[in-house]
C-alpha positions as CSV (number, residue, x, y, z in Angstrom):
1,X,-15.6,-6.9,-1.5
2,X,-13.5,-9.9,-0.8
3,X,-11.0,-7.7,1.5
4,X,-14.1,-6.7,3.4
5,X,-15.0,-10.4,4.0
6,X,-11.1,-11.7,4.7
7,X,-11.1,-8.7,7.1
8,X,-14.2,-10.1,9.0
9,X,-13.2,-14.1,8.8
10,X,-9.7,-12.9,10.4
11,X,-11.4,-10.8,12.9
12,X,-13.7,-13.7,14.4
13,X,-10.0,-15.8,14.0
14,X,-8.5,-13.2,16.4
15,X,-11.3,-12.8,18.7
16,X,-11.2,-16.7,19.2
17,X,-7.2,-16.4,19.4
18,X,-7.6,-13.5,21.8
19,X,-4.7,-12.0,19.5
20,X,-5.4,-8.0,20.6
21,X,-2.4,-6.7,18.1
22,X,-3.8,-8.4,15.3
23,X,-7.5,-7.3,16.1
24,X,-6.6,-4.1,17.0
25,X,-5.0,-4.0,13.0
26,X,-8.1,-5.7,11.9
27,X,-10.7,-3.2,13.2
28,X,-8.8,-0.5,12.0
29,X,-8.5,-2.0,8.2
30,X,-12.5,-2.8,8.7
31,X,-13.0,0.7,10.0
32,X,-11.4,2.5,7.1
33,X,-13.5,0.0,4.4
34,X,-16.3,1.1,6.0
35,X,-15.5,5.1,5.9
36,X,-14.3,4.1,2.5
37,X,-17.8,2.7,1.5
38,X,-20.0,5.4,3.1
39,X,-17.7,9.0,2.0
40,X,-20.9,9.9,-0.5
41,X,-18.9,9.2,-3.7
42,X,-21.5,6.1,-4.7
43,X,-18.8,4.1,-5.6
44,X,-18.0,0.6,-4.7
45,X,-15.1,-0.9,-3.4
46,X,-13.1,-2.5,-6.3
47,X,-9.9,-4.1,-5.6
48,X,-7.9,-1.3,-6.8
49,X,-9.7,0.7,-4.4
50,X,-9.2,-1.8,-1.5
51,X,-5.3,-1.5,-2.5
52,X,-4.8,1.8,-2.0
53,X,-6.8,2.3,1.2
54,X,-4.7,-1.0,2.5
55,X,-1.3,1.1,0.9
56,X,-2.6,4.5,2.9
57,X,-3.0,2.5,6.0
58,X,0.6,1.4,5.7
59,X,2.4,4.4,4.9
60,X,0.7,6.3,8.2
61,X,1.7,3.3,10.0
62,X,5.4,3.6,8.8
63,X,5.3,7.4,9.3
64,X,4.3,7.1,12.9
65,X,7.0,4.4,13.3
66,X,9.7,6.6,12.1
67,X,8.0,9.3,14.8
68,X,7.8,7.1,17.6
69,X,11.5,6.0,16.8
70,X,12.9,9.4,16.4
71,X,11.0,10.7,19.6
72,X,12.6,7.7,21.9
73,X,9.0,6.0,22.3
74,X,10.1,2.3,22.0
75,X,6.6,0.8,23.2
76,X,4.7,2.4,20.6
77,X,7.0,1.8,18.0
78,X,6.9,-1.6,18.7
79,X,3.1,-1.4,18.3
80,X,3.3,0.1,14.8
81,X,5.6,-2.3,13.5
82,X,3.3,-5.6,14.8
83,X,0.7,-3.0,12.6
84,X,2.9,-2.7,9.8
85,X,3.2,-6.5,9.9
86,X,-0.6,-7.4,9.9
87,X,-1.2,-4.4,6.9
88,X,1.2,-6.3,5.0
89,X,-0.7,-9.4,4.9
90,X,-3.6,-8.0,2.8
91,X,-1.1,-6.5,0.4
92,X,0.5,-8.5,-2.6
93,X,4.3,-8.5,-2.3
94,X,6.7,-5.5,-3.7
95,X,8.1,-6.1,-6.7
96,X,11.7,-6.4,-6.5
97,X,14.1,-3.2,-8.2
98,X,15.0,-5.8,-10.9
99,X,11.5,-6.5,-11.9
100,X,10.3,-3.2,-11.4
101,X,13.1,-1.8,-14.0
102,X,12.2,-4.1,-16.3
103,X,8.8,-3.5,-16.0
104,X,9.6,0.5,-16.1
105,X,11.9,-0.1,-19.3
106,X,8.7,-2.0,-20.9
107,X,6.7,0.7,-20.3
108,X,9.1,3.5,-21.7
109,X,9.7,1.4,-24.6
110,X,5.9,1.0,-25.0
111,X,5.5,5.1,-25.0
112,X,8.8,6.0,-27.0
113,X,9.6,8.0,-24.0
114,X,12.8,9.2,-24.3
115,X,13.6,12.7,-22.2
116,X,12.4,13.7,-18.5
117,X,9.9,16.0,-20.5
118,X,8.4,12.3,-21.0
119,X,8.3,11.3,-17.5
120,X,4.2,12.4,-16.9
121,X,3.2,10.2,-19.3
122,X,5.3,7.3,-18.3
123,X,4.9,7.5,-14.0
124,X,1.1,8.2,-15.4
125,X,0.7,4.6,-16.9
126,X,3.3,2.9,-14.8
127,X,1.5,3.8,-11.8
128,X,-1.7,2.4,-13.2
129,X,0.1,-0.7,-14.0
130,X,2.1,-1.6,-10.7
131,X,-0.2,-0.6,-8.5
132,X,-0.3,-2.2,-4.9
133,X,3.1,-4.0,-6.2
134,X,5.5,-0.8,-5.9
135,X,5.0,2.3,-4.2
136,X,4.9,6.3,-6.1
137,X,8.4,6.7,-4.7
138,X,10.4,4.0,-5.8
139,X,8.4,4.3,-9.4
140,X,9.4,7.1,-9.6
141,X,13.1,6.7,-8.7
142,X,13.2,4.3,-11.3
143,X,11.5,6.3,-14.1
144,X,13.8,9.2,-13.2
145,X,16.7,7.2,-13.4
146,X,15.8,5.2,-16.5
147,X,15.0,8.4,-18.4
148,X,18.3,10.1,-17.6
């Protein structure tokens, strides 16, 4: 819940500032708490949860970028980059490849992986473990290459 609240504190901030890039960012991070909260499942909004829908948002937003760039569509890419920029914000920093090999090696060592017939088991847990700080692909990268 304490996204939820940030969201709102930085929305009043931006109405004040009459900042419409970072509002129009804001209500659509508010927007997709709120479709979070009320999809039926009964669950709250733990910050796991709030990670996830903030890495979601983000990966559209870079998908769309890549689009707009590839279709010639300067004005809107521009857009989804100032987006990208505000998402980014909410989200704890990346790990660097150093620190995410180490953690990666940690984890194998912890497992006694030693194959790729391993790998499951390992992305399973190191998924789990750096969420929000490293995204599926470059986990996965890094398993694959670790367990080679």
């Amino acid at each position: 819940m304490a996204l939820e609240q940030t969201i709102n504190d930085h929305i009043k901030d931006a109405m004040r500032a009459k900042d419409k890039d970072a509002l129009r960012a804001l209500r659509e991070i508010k927007s997709a708490i709120l479709l979070a909260k009320t999809d039926g499942s009964g669950k709250d909004l733990d910050e796991g949860s709030e990670m996830k829908l903030l890495e979601k948002l983000l990966k559209q937003h870079q998908d769309s970028f890549e689009i707009y760039q590839k279709n010639n569509r300067p004005e809107q890419a521009a857009q989804e980059e100032k987006d990208i920029a505000i998402i980014k914000k909410y989200l704890p920093e990346a790990m660097s490849p150093e620190d995410l090999a180490a953690a990666v090696k940690a984890i194998i060592e912890d497992t006694g992986a030693e194959s790729m017939k391993d790998m499951g088991k390992v992305m399973g847990i190191a998924s789990k473990k750096l969420a929000g700080k490293a995204d599926g692909k470059s986990i996965s990268a890094c398993v694959r290459n670790l367990l080679n």
